[in-house]
N, C-alpha and C positions, 0 to 999 in steps of 0.2 A: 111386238117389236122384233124387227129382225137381230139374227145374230150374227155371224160372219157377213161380210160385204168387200166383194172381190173388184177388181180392175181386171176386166175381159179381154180388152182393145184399146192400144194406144195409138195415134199417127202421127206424124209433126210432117212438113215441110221444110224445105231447104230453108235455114233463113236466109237474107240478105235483103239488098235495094232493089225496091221494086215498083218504079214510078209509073210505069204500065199495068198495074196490078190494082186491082182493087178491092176491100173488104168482103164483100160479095164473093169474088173469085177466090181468094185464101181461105175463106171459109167452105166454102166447096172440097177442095181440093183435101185438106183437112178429114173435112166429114167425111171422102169418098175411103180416105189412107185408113180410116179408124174401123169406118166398118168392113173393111178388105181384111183388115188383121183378125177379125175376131169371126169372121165368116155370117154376118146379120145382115139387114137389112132395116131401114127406114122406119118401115113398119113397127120392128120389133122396140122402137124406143116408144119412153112412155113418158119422160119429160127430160127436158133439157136447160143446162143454164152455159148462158153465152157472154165470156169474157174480154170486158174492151172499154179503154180509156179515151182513147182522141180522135174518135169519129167524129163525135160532137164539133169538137175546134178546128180537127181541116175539112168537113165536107158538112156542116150542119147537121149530122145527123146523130141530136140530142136525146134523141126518145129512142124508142120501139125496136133498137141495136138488133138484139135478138131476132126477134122475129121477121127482120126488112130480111138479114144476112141469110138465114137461114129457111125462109121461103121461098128465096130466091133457089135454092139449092133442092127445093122438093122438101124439106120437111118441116110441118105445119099441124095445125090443128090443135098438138100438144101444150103441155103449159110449157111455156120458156119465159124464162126467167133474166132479167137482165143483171150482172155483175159488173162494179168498179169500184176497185180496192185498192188504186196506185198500182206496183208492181207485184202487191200478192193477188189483185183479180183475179187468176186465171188458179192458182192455189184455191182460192174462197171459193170458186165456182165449184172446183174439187169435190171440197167441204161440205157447201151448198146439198151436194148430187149424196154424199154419202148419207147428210144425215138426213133425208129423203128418205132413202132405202133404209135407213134404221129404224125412222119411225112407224114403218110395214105400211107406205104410201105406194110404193113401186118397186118394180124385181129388174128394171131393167132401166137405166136412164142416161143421160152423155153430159159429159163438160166438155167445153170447149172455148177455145179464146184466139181470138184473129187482132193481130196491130198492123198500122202502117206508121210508123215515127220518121220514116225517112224524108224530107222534103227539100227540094231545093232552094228556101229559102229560109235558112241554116236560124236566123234570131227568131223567125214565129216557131222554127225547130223545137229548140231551147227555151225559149217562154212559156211551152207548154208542159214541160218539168215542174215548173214551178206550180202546178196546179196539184203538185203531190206531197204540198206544204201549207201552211195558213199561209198564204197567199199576203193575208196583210203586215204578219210581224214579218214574212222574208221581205215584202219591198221595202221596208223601213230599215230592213239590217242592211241589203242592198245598196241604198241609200246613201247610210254611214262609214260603209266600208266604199264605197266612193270619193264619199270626202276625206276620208282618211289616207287614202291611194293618194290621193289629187295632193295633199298637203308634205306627206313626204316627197310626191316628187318633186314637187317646187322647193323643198327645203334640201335633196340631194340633185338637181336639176346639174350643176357642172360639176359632178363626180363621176369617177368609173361606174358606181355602182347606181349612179342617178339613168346611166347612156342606157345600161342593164335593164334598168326596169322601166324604161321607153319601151327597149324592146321586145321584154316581154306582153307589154300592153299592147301589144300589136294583133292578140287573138282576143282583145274583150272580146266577150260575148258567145265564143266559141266554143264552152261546154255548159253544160247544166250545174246549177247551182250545188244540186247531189255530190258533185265534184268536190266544190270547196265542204261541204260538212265531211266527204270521207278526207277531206285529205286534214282537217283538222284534228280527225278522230286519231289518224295516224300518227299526226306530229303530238298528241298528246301521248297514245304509246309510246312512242319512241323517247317520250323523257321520261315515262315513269317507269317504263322497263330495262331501257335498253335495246328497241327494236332496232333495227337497220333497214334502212333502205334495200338493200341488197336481199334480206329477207322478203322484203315486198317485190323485188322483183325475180327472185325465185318463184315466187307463187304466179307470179303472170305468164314465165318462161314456160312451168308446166303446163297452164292452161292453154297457152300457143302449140306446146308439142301434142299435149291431149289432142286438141281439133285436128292436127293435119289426120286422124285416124277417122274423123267423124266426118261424113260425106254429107252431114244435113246442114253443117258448120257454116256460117259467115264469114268466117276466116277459117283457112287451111294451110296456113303456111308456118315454120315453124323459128322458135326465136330462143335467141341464148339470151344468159343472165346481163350479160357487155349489152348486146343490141336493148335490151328493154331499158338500160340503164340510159342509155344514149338518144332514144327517142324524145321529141320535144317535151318541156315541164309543161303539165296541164296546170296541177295546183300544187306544189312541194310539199311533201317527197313524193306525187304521184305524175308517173310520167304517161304519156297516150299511149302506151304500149299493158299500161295496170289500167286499165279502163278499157270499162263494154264501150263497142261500138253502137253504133245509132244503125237501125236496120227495121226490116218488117218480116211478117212469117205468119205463123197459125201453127197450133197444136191441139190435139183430142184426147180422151181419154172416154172410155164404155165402163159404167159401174152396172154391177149382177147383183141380187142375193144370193144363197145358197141353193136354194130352193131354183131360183133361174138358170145358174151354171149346172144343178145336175140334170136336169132336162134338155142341156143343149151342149153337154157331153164336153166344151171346151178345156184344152189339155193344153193352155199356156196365161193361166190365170192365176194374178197377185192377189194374195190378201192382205187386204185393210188393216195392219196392228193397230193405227192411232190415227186420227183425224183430227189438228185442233189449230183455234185461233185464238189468239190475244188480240189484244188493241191497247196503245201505246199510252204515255200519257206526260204531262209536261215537267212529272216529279223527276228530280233529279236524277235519283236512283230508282228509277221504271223497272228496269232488267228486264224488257219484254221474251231479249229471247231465251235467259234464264226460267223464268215462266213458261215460257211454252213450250220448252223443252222437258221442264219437268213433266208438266201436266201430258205429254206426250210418253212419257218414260213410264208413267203411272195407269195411265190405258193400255201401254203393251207389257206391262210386267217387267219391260227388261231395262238397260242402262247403257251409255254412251259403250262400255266394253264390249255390248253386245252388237255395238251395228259394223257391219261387214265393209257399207261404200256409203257415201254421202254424195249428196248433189246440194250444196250450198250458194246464196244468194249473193255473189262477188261484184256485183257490181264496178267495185274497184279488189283492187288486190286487199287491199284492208278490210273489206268488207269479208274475205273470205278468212284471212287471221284470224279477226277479232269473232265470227260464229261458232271458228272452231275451239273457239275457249268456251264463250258461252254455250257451248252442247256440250263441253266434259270430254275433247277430247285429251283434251291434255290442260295443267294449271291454269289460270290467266297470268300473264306476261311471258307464255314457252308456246306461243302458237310461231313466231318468229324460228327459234332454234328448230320447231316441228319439223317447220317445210321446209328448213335449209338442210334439215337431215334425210330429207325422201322419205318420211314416215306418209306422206298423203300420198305420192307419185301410183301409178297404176298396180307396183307391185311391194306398194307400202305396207303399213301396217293397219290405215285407215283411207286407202285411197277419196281424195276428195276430187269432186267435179274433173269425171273422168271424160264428161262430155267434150271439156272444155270449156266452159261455166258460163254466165256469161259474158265475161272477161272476151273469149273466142268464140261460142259456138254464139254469142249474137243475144240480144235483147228485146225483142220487139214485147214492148210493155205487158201487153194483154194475155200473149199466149207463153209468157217466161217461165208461169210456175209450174204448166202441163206438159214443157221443155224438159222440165227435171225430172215428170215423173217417166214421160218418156221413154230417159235413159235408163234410169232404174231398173224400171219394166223389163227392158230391154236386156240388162245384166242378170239379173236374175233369173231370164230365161234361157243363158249362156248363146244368147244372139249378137253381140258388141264387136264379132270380129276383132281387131288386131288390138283391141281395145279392153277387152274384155278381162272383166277381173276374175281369181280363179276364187270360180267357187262360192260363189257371197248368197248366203241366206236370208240376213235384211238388211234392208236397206232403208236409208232415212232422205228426208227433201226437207229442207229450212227456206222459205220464199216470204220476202219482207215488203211490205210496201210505203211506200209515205215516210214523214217524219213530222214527228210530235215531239215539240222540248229534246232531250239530248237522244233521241230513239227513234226507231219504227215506228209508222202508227197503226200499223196493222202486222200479223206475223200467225203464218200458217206453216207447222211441221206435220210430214207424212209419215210415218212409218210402218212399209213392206215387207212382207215376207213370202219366200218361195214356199209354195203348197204344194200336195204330193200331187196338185194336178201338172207342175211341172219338173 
């Protein structure tokens, strides 16, 4: 069984919309960025797992992901392995690759995850979120909070507050259902703590300022705490400015064993502290990422004290509060006060999602959790430019997928470290 298990080469692509683009083509592009970084070739991989959700539902293509994408691009023959885990696929692929190489299978092998989510026909958009839930209790909840909608407003129909909520019904349909579970999760903070809204959109203002530094970002443009406050209400208190954009992209990453990196001399290679996955469940109190934070803390020896930067799953701005309680950075009910204090910002005390998370730097389902390790990668080898945090030794990735009962149904944390190859 191998011992140490490095990350060689990471690539990612800009993300963004890209309707002239197709899986085939992001995965290329991808594959060429990763092994450019790591100075390989084709050849030198020895299996691969390829990460990706909605090929199947906009272009039919239900099977054989993997190996259609990636023969397309020259590389073949190998085992590839096909990944879809909701938004931790591209994490599990990760996963997948490591514990390959741990079990003394392979000295050299690739994850990688290619998405297209953008489409111009915004409800088959959004209906395909919903394929990252039991599908049957959300249409039933769906459903009920329909006729629930429908009854108050015939019951406030000639109120102020009835005109109100006309017009807010005027974007049905216009976010994914993930919307309304984070934005309940928040307003359930918010009474049992004390959180504020304001706090929720400090954390999105950061993640806006973060991306204008990251040139792979889907957004680059930068936002105060007033403007995020002010952007339309998607689900209260979460406004479109606390929420990932809808986009497409691809990301890579090159796994080595020890034994591979001292033969091929490479002098900008992370090591593996911890690799691990949970899966969700419908008990109340699951705490997926309580669990797999520990079990993650317990393979690298160390503890939330010890991690330098974080690349966390934000889906919404609450999704990035409520991880950084559950990883130990601070009590649960003070991830709020956290971020209003600059303890995460680039030159905090625990900088989170420096990329710009992907709140800004973009979410294209598949390739969101090789996004994170990207940056990491990237920090750790003091390459982040204007971004960059000083100094950071490890580094950890939290990448969540699905939702099962009140949780994730899937959850993959990394935890990196700078080796004296860098």
């Amino acid at each position: 069984m191998a011992d140490n298990i490095y990350i060689i080469g990471v690539g990612m692509v800009k993300f963004g919309k890209y309707l002239q683009r197709n899986i085939k083509n992001l995965t290329g592009e991808a594959l060429d960025l990763v092994l450019k970084d790591c100075e390989l070739e084709r050849k030198d991989i020895e299996a691969a797992w390829f990460s990706n959700t909605g090929w199947g539902m906009t272009d039919f293509q239900h099977c054989i992901r993997g190996q259609v994408a990636l023969s397309a691009n020259g590389l073949d023959k190998i085992p590839i392995t096909n990944v879809e885990n909701a938004c931790a696929s591209a994490s599990t692929a990760l996963h997948a690759a490591w514990t390959a190489i741990k079990a003394g299978l392979y000295d050299c092998v690739l994850a990688i995850g290619a998405e297209k989510v953008y489409n111009e026909d915004r409800r088959l958009m959004m209906k395909g979120f919903m394929s990252g839930t039991d599908v049957e209790v959300t249409t039933q909840f769906i459903e009920q909070w329909k006729k629930d909608q429908k009854a108050k407003a015939a019951e406030a129909k000639k109120t102020e507050s009835g005109e109100k909520e006309k017009k807010g019904k005027a974007k049905e349909g216009g976010h994914s259902v993930f919307m309304d579970f984070y934005a309940h999760g928040a307003r359930r903070h918010m009474k049992e703590f004390g959180t504020t809204q304001r706090q929720l959109a400090a954390i999105a203002a950061k993640a806006h300022n973060n991306s204008t530094m990251n040139s792979l970002a889907q957004y680059t443009f930068p936002q105060t705490i007033e403007q995020v406050l002010g952007d339309y209400e998607v689900a209260y208190p979460l406004t479109r400015a606390m929420c990932a954009p809808v986009g497409d992209g691809s990301a890579a990453a090159i796994l080595c064993s020890e034994k591979f990196l001292k033969q091929h001399s490479k002098k900008r290679a992370a090591l593996i502290r911890a690799s691990v996955i949970k899966s969700g469940s419908w008990e109340i109190k699951s705490d997926i990422s309580k669990r797999a934070a520990k079990a993650a803390y317990e393979m690298s020896g160390m503890g939330p004290e010890d991690m330098n930067i974080a690349e966390v799953h934000d889906a919404t701005a609450f999704g990035e509060l409520h991880q950084t309680e559950q990883l130990g950075f601070c009590p649960i009910g003070e991830a709020g006060p956290l971020a209003e204090s600059g303890a995460t910002s680039l030159n905090g005390k625990i900088p989170v999602n420096p990329s710009g998370g992907l709140i800004s730097r973009g979410h294209p389902i598949g390739a969101s959790g090789l996004a994170q390790i990207f940056e990491l990668v990237t920090h750790l080898r003091g390459e982040a430019g204007k971004r960059q945090i000083k100094d950071p030794r490890v580094a950890l990735s939290e990448n969540g997928g699905g939702t099962i009962g009140y949780g994730e149904a899937a959850m993959c944390i990394h935890i990196l470290e700078k080796t004296g190859n860098l």
